[in-house]
C-alpha positions in Angstrom: -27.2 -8.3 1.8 -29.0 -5.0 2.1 -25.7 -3.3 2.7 -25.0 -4.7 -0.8 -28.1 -3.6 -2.6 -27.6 -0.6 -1.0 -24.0 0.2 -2.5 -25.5 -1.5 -5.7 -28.2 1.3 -6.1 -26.0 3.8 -5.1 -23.5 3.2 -7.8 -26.2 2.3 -10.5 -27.4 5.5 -10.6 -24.2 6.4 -12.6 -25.3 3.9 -15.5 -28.6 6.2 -15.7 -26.8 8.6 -17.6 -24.6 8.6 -21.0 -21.2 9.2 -19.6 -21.8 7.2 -16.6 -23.2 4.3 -18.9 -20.1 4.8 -21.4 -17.2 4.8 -19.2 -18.5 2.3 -17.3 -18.7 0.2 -20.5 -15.7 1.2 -21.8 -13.8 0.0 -18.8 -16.2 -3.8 -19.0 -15.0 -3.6 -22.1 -12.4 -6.3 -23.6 -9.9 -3.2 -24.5 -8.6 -2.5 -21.0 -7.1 -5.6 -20.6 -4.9 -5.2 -24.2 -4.8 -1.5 -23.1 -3.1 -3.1 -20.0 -1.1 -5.6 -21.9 0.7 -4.7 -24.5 2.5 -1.8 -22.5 3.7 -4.2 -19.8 4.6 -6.4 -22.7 6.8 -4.3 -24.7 8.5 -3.3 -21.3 9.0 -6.5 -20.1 10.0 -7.3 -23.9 12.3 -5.1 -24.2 13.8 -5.6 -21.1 14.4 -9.3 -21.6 11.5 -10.5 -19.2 10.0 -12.7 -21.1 8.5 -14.4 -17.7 6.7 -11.1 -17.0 5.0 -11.4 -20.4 3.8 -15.3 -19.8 3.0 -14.9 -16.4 0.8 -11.8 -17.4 -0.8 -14.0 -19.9 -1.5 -17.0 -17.8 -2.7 -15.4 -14.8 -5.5 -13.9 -16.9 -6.0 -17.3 -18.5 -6.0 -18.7 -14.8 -8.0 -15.8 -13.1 -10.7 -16.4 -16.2 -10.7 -20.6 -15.6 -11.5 -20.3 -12.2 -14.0 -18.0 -12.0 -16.4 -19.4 -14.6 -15.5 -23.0 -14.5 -14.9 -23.4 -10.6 -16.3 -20.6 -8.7 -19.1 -19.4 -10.2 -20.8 -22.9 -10.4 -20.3 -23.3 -7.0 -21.6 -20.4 -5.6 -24.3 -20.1 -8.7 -25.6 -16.6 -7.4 -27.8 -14.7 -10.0 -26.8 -11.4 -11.1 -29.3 -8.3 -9.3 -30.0 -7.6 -12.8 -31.6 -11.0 -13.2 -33.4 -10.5 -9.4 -34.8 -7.0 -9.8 -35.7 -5.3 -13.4 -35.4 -1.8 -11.8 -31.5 -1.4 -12.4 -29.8 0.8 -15.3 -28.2 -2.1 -17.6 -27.0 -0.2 -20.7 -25.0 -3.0 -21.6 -27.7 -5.5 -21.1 -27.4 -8.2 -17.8 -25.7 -11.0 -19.2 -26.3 -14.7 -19.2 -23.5 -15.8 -16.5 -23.7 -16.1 -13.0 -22.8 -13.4 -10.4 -20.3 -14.4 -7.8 -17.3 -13.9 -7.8 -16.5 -10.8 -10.7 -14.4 -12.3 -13.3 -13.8 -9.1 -14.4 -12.6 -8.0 -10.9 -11.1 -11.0 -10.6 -9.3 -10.5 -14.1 -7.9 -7.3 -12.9 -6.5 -7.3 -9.7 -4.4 -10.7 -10.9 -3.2 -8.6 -13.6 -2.2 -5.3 -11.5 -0.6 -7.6 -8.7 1.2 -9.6 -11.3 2.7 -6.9 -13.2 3.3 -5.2 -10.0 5.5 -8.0 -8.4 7.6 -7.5 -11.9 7.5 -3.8 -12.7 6.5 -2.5 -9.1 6.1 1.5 -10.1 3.2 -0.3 -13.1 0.7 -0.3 -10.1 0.6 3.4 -9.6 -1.6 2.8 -13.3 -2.7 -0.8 -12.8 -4.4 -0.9 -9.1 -6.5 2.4 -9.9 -7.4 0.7 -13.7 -8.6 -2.6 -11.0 -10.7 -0.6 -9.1 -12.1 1.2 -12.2 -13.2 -1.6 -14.1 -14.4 -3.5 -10.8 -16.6 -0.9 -10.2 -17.7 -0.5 -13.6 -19.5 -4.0 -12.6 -21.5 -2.7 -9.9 -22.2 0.2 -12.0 -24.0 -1.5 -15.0 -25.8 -3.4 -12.7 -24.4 -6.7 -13.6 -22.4 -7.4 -9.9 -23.1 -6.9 -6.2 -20.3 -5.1 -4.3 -19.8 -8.7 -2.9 -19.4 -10.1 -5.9 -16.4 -7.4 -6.7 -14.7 -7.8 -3.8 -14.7 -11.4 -4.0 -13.1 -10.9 -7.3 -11.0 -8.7 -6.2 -9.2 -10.7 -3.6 -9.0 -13.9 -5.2 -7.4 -12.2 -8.3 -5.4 -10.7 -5.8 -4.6 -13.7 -4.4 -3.8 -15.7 -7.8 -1.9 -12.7 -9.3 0.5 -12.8 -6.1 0.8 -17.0 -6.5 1.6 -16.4 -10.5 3.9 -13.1 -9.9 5.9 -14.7 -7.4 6.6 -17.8 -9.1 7.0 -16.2 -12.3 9.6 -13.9 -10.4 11.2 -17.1 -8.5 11.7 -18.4 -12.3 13.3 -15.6 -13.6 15.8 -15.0 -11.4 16.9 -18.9 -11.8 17.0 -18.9 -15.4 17.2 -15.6 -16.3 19.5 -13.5 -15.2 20.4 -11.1 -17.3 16.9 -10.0 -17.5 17.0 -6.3 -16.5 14.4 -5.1 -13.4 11.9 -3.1 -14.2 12.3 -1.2 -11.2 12.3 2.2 -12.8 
């Protein structure tokens, strides 16, 4: 745990400023996700992968249900913003709980899922995760832990929903076109 405050104060400092506090709200922000989304959309679109656009959608959906509805209830860990008054939190501290990140969580499913489908989409996607995963610990609203946590399991559900979306594709859809390139 003092590892993680550590990390926590170390990143924070970033939110002190204004471009540190605005990127790092920018990328919390609801736009990077539809940033993320429509591109791989109209790709997989246009390339007749409809699978890649509904597995891209439900993975979200899924990463978002679990975190707030199973996980964090569970685990019910308050956000260092709530435990110490000290941190930079231009975007305020929020009302949920702390562990895991949803927004970490949120992120990695996405790049793992659209990088099962359109594998070259994670030279953007997996440095966009780690940007708006840190962007938690940044604004003071996440311990490292609680990022990492994220991290894997959306990891973890974006490989489960990737691969099955993938399986499904190939068995009735053939003539989608990869998006290997």
């Amino acid at each position: 745990m003092e590892t993680d405050w550590a990390l926590l104060f170390a990143l924070n400092r970033w939110a002190a400023g204004p471009l540190g506090a605005s990127f790092a709200s920018f990328l919390s922000s609801y736009w990077v996700p539809v940033l993320a989304l429509v591109p791989l959309s109209a790709v997989a679109l246009q390339r007749r992968r409809p699978l890649m656009v509904a597995s891209l959608l439900f993975v979200f959906g899924l990463g978002d249900l679990v975190v707030s509805r199973v996980a964090k209830p569970i685990f019910d860990r308050d956000r260092p913003c709530h435990i110490r008054k000290d941190l930079h939190t231009p975007d305020g501290c929020g009302t949920g709980r702390s562990f895991p990140s949803g927004h970490a969580t949120n992120a990695f499913a996405l790049a793992v899922t659209g990088g099962l489908f359109w594998p070259r989409a994670l030279f953007v996607l997996a440095p966009v995760a780690v940007l708006v995963s840190g962007s938690r610990i940044v604004l003071g609203v996440h311990f490292p832990s609680d990022v990492t946590a994220g991290a894997l399991a959306g990891a973890l559900l974006g490989a489960f929903v990737g691969l099955i979306g993938l399986r499904l594709e190939r068995r009735f859809l053939p003539a989608a076109k990869p998006t290997s390139e």
